[in-house]
C-alpha positions in Angstrom: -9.0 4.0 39.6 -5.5 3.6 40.1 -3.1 3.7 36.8 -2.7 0.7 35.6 -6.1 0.1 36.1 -6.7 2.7 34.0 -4.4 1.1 31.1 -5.6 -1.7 31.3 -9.6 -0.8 30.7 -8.0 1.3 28.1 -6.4 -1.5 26.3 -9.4 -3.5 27.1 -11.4 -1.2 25.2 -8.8 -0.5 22.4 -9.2 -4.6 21.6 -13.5 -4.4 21.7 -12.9 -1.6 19.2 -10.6 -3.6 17.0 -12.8 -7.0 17.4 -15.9 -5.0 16.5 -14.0 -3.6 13.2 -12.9 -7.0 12.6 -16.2 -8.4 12.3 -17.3 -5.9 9.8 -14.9 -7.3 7.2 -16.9 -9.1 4.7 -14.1 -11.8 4.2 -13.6 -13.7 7.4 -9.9 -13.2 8.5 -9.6 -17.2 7.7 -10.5 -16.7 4.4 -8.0 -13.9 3.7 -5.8 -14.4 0.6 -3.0 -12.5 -0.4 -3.0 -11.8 -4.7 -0.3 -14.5 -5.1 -3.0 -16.8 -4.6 -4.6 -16.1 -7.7 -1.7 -15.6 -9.9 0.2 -19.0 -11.8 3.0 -21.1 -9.8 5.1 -19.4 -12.4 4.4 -16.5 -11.3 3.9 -16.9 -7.7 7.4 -18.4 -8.0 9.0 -15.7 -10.1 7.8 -13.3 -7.1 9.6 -15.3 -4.8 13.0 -16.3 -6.1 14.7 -12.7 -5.5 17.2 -13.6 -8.2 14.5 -13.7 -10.7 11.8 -11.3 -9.6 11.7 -8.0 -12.2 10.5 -5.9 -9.5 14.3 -6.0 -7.4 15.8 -4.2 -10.5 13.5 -0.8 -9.0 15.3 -2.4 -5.6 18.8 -1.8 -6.8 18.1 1.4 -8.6 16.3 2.6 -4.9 19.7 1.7 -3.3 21.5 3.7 -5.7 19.2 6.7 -5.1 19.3 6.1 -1.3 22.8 6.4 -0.8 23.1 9.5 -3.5 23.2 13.2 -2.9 20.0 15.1 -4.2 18.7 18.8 -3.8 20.5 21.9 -2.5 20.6 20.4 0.9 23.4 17.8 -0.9 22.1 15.2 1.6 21.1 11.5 0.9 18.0 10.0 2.6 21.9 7.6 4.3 22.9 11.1 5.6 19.3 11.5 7.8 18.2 7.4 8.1 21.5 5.9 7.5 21.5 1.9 5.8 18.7 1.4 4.2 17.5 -1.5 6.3 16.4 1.0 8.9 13.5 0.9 7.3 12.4 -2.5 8.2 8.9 -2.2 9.1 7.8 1.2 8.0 6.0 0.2 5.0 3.6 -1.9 7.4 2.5 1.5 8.9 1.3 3.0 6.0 -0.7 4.9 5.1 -0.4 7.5 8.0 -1.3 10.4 9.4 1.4 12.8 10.1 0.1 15.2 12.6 2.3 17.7 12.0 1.2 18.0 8.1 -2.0 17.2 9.3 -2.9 15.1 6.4 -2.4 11.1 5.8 0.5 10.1 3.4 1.2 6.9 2.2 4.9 6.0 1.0 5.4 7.7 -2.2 3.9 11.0 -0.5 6.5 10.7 2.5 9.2 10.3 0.1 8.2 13.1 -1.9 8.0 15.6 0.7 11.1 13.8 2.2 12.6 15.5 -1.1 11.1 18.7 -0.7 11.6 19.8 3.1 14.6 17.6 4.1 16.8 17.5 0.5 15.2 20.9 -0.7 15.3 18.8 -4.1 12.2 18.6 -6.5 9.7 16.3 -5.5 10.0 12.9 -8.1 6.8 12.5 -9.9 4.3 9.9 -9.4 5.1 6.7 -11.2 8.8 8.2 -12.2 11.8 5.4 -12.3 13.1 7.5 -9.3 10.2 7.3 -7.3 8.6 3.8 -7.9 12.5 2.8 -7.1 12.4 4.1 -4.1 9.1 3.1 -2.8 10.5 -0.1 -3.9 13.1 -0.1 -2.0 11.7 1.0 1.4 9.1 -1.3 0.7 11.0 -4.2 0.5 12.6 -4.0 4.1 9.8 -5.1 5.1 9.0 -8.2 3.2 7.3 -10.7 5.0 5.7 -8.6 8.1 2.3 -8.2 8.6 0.9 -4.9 7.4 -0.8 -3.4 10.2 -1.7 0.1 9.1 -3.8 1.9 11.8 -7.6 3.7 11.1 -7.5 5.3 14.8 -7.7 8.8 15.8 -7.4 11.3 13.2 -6.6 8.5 10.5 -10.6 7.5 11.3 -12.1 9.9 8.6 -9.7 9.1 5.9 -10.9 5.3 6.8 -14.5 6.5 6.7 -14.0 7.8 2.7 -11.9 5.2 1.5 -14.3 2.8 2.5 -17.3 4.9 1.1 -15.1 5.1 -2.0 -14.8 1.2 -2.2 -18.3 0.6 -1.4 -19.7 3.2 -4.0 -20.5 2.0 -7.1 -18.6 3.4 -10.1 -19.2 4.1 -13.5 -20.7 3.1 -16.3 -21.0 -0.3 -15.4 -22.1 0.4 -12.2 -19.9 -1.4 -10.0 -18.3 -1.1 -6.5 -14.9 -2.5 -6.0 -16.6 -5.0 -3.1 -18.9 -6.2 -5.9 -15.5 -8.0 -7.7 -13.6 -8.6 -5.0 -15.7 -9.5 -2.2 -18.6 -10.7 -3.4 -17.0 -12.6 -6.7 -13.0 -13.3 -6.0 -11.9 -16.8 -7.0 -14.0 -16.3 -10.3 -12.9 -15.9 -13.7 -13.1 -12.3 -15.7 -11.9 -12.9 -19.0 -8.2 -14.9 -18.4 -7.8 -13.4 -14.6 -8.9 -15.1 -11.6 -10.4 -12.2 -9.1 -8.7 -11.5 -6.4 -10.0 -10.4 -3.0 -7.8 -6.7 -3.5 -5.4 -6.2 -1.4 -2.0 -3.8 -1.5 0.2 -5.7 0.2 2.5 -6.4 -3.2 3.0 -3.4 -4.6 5.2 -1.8 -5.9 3.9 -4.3 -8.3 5.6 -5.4 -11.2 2.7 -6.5 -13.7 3.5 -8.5 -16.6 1.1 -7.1 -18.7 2.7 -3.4 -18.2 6.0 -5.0 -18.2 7.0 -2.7 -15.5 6.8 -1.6 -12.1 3.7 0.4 -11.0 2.3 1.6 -7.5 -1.4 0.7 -6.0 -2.4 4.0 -7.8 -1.5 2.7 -11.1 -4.1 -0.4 -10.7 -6.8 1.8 -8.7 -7.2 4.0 -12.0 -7.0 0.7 -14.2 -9.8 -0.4 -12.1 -11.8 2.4 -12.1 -11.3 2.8 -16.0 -12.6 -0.5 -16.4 -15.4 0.4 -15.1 -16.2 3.3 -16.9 -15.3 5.7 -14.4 -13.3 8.7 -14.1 -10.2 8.0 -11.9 -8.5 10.3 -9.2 -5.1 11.8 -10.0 -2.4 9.5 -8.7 -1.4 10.4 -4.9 -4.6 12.5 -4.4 -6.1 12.2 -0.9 -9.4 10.1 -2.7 -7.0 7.2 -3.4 -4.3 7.4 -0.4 -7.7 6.9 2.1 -8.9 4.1 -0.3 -5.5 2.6 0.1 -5.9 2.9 3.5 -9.1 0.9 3.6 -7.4 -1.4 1.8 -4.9 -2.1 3.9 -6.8 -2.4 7.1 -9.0 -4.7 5.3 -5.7 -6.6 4.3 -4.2 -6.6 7.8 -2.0 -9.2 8.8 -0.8 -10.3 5.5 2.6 -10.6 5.0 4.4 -7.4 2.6 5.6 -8.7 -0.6 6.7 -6.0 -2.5 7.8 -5.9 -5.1 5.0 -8.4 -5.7 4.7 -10.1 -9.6 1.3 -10.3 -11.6 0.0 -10.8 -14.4 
């Protein structure tokens, strides 16, 4: 076989594999709605005009940080990555497996050990100003492109748990996250429409919090309301289950900072 043959069976192959995950999703890729569906045209239109949207105050506070000094390295994350629009497109990728930690981060994770190895500065707790600003930030310059995290190679097991996690039933109640939001979105639960769960907004500002708050934040809301016990915020249980989320939410456009309810 020469070599392109070669690469081209292996792409062949590569896009079977894909097609067959595909048609494992339980909502058919026409039916795919991102959370702004659900929300008011208020809202929905609060998320869109910038000017207006809570969520780019976190923006402007990330710039600030960006472009500041931190640690005993005195290096800004400008001095290594330069404008902040470098990032355009990173926050599709995420989360990731970065072989040489050998273990799958999502944003606030990279940042943090961002902090740590390349600043030699004290890594910015999970749901801090500084962090969430951030996150918000790199987020952001990528708003509008398709999230197209990827579940091959070694980032196939931490697939593997976050969809056991999603299909597990939790709690009290008894209830799997598929059981609200595949089997039941569109319906009403109390004064909120179900969505079908996706992290393509966050960081999210939620009205109700009256802040900004990362995909952690809602996971542990949602497994509280269930009468379940959460996982810590940026523990491996719910970076894989983010991960799940996000292949099941491929191809919708990033929004962060998103707006709901």
């Amino acid at each position: 076989m020469t070599r392109a043959a070669a690469i081209l069976a292996a792409c062949f192959a590569s896009l079977l594999a894909s097609l067959a995950w595909a048609q494992q999703r339980a909502i058919p890729a026409g039916e795919v709605r991102s959370g702004k569906t659900f929300v008011s045209p208020s809202t929905r239109a609060q998320q869109e005009d910038l000017t207006v949207n809570p969520g780019m105050l976190w923006v402007e506070q990330g710039e600030a940080l960006w472009n500041a000094p931190a640690g005993a390295s005195g290096k800004s994350c400008a001095s290594c990555h330069g404008a902040s629009s470098s990032m355009k497109g990173v926050a599709t990728r995420y989360p990731l497996v970065d072989q040489r930690l050998a273990r799958l981060l999502n944003l606030e994770t990279r940042i943090q050990n961002c902090r740590v190895e390349h600043q030699r500065a004290s890594a910015p707790p999970y749901e801090s100003q500084e962090l969430l600003s951030l996150t918000a930030l790199v987020a952001h310059q990528s708003l509008g492109m398709p999230v197209s995290a990827s579940i091959d190679g070694p980032a196939r097991r931490y697939f593997d748990e976050g969809k056991r996690l999603y299909d597990q039933k939790q709690g009290h109640l008894d209830i799997s996250c598929g059981q609200c939001h595949e089997e039941n979105w569109g319906k009403r639960l109390r004064l909120e429409t179900v969505s079908q769960g996706y992290a393509n907004g966050f960081p999210t500002y939620r009205l109700e919090w009256q802040t900004l708050g990362s995909s952690h934040r809602r996971l542990r809301a949602c497994f509280q309301g269930v009468r379940a016990e959460p996982f810590p915020a940026g523990s491996e249980e719910f970076i894989a289950l983010e991960l799940y989320l996000a292949w099941r939410g491929q191809g919708l456009p990033v929004e962060a900072p998103a707006v709901r309810r």
